[in-house]
Each structure stands twice: as structure tokens, then as C-alpha cells.
N, C-alpha and C positions, 0 to 999 in steps of 0.2 A: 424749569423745574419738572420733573417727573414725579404723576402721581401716583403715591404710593398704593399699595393693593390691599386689599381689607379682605385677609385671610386669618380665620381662628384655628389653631390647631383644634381637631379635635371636634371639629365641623362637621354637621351631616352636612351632605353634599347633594343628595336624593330627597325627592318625598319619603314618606312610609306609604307603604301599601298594605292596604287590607286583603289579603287574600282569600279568606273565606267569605268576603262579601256576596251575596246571591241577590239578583234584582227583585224586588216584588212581584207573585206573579196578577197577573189579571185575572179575576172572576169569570166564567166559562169564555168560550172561544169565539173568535171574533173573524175566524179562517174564511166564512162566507161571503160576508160584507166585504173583507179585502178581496176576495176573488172577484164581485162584483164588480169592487172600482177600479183590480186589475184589469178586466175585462174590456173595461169601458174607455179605459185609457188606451187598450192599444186597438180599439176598435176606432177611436178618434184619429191614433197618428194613422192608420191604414188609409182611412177614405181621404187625406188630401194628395197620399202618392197615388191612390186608385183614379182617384178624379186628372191628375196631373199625365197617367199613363195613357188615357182614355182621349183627355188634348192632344197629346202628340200623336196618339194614331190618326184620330181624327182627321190632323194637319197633316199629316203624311199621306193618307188618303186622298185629303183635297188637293195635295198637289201633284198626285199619282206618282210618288215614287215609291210607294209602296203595294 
């Protein structure tokens, strides 16, 4: 047996949307503090390739092919 389909004419098919919705804004700016923990973040990923750049010369060094 096939099951039938549960269709209404006359159906919304979509949400509604609010268009003139605006998000809350936040009380002064907070631009510094994220540039801070932008900062610090890519200050972290940097020093494990620095540190991982600095082995390889290293090892390349020691084994004088470099």
C-alpha cells in the first residue's frame, strides 16, 4: 500500500520572516579585548611551527646536509 501524502492546499510551505528584525546592540565596544585574544591566539598557533622550524634546521644541521 502507498502512503498517502499530507498535503493542504493552501499551505505555507516557508517560515515567515521578519525582515526588519535588528540584533540588540551591545553597550560600548569590546574591539580591544578581542584583539587581545585575537592576538594571543595566533601568537599560540605561530610558536609550535616556530619551534617545529627550528628542529628541523637543527636536525639538518646535525646531520650536515644543510
Amino acid at each position: 500500500m502507498k502512503p498517502s501524502q499530507n498535503i493542504r492546499t493552501g499551505a505555507q510551505k516557508f517560515p515567515l520572516v521578519d525582515y526588519h528584525y535588528h540584533a540588540a546592540m551591545l553597550n560600548g565596544s569590546s574591539a580591544p579585548s578581542e584583539a587581545a585574544v585575537f592576538t594571543a591566539l595566533i601568537v599560540m598557533a605561530i610558536m609550535p611551527i616556530v619551534t617545529g622550524i627550528s628542529a628541523v634546521l637543527q636536525l639538518l644541521s646535525t646531520l650536515s646536509l644543510f
